[in-house]
C-alpha positions as CSV (number, residue, x, y, z in Angstrom):
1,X,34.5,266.8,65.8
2,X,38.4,266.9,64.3
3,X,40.2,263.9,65.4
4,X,42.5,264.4,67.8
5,X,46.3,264.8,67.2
6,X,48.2,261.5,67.0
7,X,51.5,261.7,68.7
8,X,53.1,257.9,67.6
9,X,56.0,257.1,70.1
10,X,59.3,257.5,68.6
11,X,63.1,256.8,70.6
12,X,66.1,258.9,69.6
13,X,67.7,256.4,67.6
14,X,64.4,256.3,65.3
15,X,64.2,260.3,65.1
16,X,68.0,260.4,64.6
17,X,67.0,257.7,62.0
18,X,64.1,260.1,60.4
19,X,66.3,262.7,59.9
20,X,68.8,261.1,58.4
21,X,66.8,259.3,55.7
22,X,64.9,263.0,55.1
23,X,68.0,264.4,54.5
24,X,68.7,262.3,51.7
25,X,65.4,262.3,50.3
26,X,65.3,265.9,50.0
27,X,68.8,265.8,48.1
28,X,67.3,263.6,45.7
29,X,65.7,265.1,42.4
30,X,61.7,265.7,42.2
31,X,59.9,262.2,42.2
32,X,56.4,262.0,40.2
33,X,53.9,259.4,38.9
34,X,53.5,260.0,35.5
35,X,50.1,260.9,34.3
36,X,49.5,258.9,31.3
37,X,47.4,256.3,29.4
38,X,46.9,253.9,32.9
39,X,45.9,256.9,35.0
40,X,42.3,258.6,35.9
41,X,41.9,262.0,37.1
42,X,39.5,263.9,38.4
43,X,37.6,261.4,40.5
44,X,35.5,262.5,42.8
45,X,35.8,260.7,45.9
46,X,32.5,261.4,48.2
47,X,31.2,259.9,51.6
48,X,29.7,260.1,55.2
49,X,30.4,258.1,58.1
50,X,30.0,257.4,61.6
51,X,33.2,259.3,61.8
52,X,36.2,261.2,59.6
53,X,37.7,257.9,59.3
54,X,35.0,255.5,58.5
55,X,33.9,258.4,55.9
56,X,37.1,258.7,54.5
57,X,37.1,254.8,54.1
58,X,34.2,254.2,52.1
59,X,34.5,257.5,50.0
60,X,38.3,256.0,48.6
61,X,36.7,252.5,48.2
62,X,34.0,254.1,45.8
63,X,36.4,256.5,44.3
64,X,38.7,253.2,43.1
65,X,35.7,251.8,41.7
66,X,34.6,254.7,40.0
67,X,38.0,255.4,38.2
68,X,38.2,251.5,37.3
69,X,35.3,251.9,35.1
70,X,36.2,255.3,33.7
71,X,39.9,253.4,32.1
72,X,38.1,250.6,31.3
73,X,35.5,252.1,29.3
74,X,38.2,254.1,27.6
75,X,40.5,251.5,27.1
76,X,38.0,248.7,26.0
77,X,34.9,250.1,25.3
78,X,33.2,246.9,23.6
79,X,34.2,244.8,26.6
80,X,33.7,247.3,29.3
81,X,30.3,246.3,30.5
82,X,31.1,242.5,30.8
83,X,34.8,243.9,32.4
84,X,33.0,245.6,34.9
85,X,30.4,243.5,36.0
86,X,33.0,240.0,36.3
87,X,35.8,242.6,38.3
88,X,34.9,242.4,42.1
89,X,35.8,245.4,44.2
90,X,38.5,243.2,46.0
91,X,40.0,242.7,42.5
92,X,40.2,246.5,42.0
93,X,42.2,247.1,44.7
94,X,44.8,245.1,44.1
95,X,45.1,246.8,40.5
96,X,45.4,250.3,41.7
97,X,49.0,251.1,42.5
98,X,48.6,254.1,44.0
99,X,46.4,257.7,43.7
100,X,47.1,261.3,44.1
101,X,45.0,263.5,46.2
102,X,44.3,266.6,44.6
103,X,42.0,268.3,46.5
104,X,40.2,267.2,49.6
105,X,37.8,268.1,52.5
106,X,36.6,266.6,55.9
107,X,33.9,267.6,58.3
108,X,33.4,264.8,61.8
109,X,31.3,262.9,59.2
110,X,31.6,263.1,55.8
111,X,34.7,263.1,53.2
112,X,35.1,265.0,49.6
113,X,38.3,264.9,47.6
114,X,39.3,265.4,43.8
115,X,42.1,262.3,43.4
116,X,44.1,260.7,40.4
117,X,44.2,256.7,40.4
118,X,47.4,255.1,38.9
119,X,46.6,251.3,37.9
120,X,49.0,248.9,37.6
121,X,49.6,248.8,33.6
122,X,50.1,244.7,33.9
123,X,47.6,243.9,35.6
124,X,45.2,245.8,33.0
125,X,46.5,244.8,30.1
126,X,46.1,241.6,31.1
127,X,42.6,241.8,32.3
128,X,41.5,243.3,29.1
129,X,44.1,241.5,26.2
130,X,46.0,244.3,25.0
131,X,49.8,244.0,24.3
132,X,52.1,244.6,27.2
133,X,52.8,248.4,28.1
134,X,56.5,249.5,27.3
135,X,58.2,249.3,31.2
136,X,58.9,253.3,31.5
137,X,55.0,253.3,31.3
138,X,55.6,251.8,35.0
139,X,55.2,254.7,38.1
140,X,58.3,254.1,39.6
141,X,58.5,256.8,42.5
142,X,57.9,256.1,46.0
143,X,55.6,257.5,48.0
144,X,55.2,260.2,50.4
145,X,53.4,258.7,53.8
146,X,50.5,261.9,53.9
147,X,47.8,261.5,52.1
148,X,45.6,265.0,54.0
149,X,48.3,267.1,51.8
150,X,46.8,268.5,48.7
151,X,49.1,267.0,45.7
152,X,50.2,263.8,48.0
153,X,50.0,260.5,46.5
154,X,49.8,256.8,48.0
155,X,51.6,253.8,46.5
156,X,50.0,250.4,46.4
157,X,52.0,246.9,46.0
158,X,51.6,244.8,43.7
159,X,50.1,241.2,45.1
160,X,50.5,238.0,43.4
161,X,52.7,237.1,40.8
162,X,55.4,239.9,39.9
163,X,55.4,240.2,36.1
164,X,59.4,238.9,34.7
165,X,60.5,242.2,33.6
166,X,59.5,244.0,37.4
167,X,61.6,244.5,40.4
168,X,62.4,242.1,42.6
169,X,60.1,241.1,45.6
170,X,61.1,243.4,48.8
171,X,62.3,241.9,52.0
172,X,61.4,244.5,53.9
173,X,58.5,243.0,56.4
174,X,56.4,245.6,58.4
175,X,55.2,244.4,61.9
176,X,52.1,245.5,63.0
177,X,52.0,244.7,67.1
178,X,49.0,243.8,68.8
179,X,48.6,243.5,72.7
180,X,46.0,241.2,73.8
181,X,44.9,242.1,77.5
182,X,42.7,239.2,77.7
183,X,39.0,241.9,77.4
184,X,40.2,243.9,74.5
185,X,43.0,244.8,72.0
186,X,45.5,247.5,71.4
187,X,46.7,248.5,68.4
188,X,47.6,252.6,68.0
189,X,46.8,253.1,71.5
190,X,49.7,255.2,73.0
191,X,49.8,252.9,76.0
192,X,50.7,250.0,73.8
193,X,54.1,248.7,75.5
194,X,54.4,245.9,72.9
195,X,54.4,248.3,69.8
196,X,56.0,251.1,71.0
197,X,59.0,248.6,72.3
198,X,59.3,247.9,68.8
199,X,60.9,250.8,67.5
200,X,63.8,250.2,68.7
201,X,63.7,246.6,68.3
202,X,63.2,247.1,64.8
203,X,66.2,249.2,64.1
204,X,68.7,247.2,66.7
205,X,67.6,243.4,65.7
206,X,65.8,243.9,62.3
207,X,69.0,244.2,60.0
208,X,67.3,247.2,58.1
209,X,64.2,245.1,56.6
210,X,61.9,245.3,59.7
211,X,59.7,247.8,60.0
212,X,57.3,249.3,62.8
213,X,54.3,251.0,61.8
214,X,53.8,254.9,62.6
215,X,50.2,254.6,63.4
216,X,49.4,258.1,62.0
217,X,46.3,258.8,60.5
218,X,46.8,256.5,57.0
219,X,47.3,253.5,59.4
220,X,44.8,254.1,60.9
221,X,42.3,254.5,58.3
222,X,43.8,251.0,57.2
223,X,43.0,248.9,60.0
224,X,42.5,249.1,63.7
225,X,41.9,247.0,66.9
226,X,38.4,246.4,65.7
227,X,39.2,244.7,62.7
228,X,43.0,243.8,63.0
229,X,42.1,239.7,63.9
230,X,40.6,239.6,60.0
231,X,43.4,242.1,58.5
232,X,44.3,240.0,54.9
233,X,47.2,241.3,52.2
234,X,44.7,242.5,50.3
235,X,42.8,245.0,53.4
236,X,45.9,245.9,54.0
237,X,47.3,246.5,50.0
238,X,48.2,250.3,51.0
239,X,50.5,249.5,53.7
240,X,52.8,247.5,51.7
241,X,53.8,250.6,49.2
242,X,53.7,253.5,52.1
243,X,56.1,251.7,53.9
244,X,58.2,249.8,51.1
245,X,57.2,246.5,52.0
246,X,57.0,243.2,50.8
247,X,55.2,241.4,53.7
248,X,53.2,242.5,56.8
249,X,53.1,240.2,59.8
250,X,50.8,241.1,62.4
251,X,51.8,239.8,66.4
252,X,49.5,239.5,69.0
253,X,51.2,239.0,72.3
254,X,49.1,238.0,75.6
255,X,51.0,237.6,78.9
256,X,49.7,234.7,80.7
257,X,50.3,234.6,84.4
258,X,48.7,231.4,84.5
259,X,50.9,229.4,82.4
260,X,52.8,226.5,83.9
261,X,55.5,227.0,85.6
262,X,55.8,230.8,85.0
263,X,53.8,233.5,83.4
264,X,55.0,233.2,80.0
265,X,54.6,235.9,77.2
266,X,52.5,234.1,74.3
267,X,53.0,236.0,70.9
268,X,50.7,234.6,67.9
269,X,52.7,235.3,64.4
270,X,50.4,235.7,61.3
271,X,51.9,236.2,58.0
272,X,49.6,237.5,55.7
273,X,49.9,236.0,52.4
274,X,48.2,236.7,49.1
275,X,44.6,235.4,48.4
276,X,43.4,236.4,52.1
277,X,45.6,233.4,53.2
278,X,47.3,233.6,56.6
279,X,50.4,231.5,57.5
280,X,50.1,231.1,61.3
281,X,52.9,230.3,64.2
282,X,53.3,230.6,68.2
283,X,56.8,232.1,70.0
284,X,56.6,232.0,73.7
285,X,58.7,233.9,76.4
286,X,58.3,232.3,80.0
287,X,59.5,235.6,82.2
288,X,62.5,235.1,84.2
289,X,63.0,235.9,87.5
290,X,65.3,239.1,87.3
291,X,62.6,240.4,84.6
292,X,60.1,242.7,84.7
293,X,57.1,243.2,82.1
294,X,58.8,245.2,80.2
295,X,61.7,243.9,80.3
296,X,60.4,240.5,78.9
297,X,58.6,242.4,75.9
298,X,62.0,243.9,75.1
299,X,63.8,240.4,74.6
300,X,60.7,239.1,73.2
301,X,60.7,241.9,70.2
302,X,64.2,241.8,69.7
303,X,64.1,237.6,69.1
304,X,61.3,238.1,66.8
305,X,63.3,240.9,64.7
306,X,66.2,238.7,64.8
307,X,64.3,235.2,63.2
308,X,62.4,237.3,60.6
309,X,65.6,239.2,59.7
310,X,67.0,235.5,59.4
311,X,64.1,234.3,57.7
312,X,64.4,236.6,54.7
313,X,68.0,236.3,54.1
314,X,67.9,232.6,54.1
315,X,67.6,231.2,50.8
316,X,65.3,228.6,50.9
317,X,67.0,226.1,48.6
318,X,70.2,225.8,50.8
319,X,68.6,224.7,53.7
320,X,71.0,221.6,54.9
321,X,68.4,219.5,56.5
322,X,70.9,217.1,57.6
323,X,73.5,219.6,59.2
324,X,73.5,219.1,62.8
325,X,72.0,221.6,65.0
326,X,72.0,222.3,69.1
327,X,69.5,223.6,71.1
328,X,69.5,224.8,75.3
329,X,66.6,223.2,77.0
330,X,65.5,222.7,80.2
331,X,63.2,219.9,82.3
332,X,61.3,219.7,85.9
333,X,62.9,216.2,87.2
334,X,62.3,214.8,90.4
335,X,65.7,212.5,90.6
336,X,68.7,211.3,88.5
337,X,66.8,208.2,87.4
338,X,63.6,210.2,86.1
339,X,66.4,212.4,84.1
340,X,68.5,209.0,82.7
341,X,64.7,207.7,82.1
342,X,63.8,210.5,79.9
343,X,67.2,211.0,78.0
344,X,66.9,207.6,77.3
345,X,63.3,207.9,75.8
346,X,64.7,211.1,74.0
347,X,67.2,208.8,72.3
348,X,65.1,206.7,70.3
349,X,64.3,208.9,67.9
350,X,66.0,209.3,64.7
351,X,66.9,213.1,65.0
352,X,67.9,213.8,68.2
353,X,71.4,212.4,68.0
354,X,72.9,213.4,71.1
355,X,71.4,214.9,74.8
356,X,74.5,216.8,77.0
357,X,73.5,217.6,81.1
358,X,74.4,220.9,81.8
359,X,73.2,220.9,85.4
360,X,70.3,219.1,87.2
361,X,68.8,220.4,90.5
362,X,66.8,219.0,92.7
363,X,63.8,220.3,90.8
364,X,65.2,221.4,87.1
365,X,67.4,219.6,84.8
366,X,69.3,221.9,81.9
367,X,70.9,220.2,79.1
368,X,71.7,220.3,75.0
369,X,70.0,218.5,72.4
370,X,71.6,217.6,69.4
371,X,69.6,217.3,66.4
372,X,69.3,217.1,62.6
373,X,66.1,218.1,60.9
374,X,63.8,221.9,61.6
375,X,63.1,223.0,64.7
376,X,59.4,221.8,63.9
377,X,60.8,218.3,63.3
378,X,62.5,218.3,66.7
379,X,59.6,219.6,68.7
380,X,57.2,217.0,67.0
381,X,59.5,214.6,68.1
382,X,59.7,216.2,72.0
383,X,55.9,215.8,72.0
384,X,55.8,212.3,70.8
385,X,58.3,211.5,73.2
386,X,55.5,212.9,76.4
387,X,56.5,216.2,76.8
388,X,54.5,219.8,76.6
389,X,57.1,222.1,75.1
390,X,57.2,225.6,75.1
391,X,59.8,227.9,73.4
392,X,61.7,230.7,75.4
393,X,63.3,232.7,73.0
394,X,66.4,230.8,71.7
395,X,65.6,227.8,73.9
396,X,63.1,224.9,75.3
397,X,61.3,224.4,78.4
398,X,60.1,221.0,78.9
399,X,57.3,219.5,80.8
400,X,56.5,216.1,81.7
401,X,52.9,215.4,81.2
């Protein structure tokens, strides 16, 4: 059975986008990796599957494998057999920068292709003690994003430590969105709302280094709702040169009707970080009452583009942790005296410095808190203090407990 087409969702702006970028890409002399003394060609790459893609998988993992031990056998043949056998497949990956398919052919079940592997010349010098390679040795063109095309070529990242003489790390952070509906996941489904509202988010509130995924067929080979939950750097090593990234963050958003007081959207932020770490945070969105789903998904993704566009052009070493900062945040209180009761409380604590009422209701009181310190500092402190706190985009809602 031939997969079916896969028709990702684009908006005009994003097309209009395409376009442009193809324009000056095809103005732009021919770009090539350079065969040479860290490359392996003529691998044969050859598997079957429960399906095109699971075929396709396996047959590039062995194919990475294979062309590991053909350089390292040439390079170091004295050393190649204890090489080999201390080099885990995981290891590989991260070595090969990128291959070339040369030939290739699929049936509903089973994958052959001829490719050429590029390794990262660092990485196996180092692995096997010879002197550093000269730096025009380095594959420096970027790749094209379809791999089915006979002569097409993928680039991998490098993880880890960047050598002195390489680029510089990229800012450039693809998203990968997730919907949770509670029984199962969506990832490249086209009736994701969450990822397909991030196009557009990505291009109005990323500043240029967010990034949505296509979902075509490479992505998908990649990673999918089956397996997104234990997606790692290294799973996902291809992604980060087909897209020109320097970080992947998957979000998983769940909207919770049930929250207290209002449905709230709830989106998990994993930053996947070298070594098969993951650096995990929460942003929630309680739904106001002139939104609708959609709507809230829409403010939600732009937010998010805006804080990781601020996140990566913040230098980390000027953070003034003792500039004062103000934050909107609002409070069920029965009466005045509950409200003078809790600012009061509030007060104690060394990094709230100041609490201004901007309006209290019979039921809600809105005010802004004054504070020194992170954001994490401050709602460590709000907890402490009795309070459940939740964040709604760029302010607080409080809850007495």
């Amino acid at each position: 059975m031939i997969p079916p087409a896969i028709v990702p969702h684009y908006s005009y702006k994003t097309t209009r986008l395409a376009s442009l970028l193809l324009l000056v890409f095809l103005s732009l002399p021919g770009l090539a990796w350079a065969a040479g003394e860290y490359s392996v060609d003529n691998v044969v790459a050859d598997a079957s599957g429960k399906d095109t893609t699971d075929a396709r998988t396996k047959a590039l993992a062995a194919g990475e494998n294979d062309a590991f031990k053909q350089l390292i056998t040439r390079r170091a043949p004295a050393k190649a057999k204890d090489i080999i056998a201390k080099t885990p497949a995981r290891e590989v990956s991260v070595m090969v920068r990128g291959f070339e398919v040369i030939d290739e052919k699929m049936t509903a079940d089973h994958y052959h292709a001829t490719l050429r592997y590029n390794f990262d010349p660092h990485a196996i010098q180092s692995l096997i003690g010879e002197p550093a390679p000269a730096a025009a040795a380095m594959p420096t063109a970027p790749a094209t994003t379809t791999a089915a095309t006979s002569g097409a070529q993928i680039q991998k990242p490098m993880i880890g430590p960047m050598p002195a003489d390489a680029t510089p790390a990229r800012k450039a952070v693809l998203v990968l969105p997730v919907y949770n509906e509670g029984t199962s996941l969506k990832l490249w489904q086209d009736d994701n709302k969450w990822r397909n509202v991030w196009y557009d988010a990505a291009l109005e509130a990323g500043g240029g280094l967010v990034v949505a995924p296509l979902g075509d067929f490479d992505d998908r080979v990649d990673v999918d709702d089956s397996n997104i939950n234990n997606a790692t750097a290294v799973s996902l090593a291809r992604m980060y040169g087909r897209y020109g990234v320097g970080q992947i963050y998957v979000l998983s958003a769940f909207y919770n009707q049930k929250a207290d007081p209002k449905p709230t959207l709830e989106v998990t932020v994993k930053k996947l970080l070298p070594a098969g770490k993951v650096e995990t945070s929460q942003m929630n969105y309680t739904i106001h009452s002139t939104e609708t789903l959609d709507t809230l998904l829409v403010r939600a993704s732009n937010d998010i583009a805006r804080s990781i566009y601020k996140l990566q052009t913040i230098d980390p070493n000027k953070i003034e942790y003792d500039r004062l900062k103000d934050i909107n945040a609002r409070v069920n209180t029965s009466d005045i005296r509950e409200w003078e009761s809790l600012r009061k409380r509030l007060l104690t604590h060394g990094n709230i410095v100041g609490i201004k009422l901007t309006s209290i209701s019979f039921y809600e009181t809105t005010m802004t808190i004054t504070f020194k310190g992170t954001a994490d500092m401050l709602g460590k402190t709000l907890v402490a203090s009795g309070l459940r706190v939740m964040q709604d985009g760029d302010s607080l809602v409080l809850a007495l407990r």
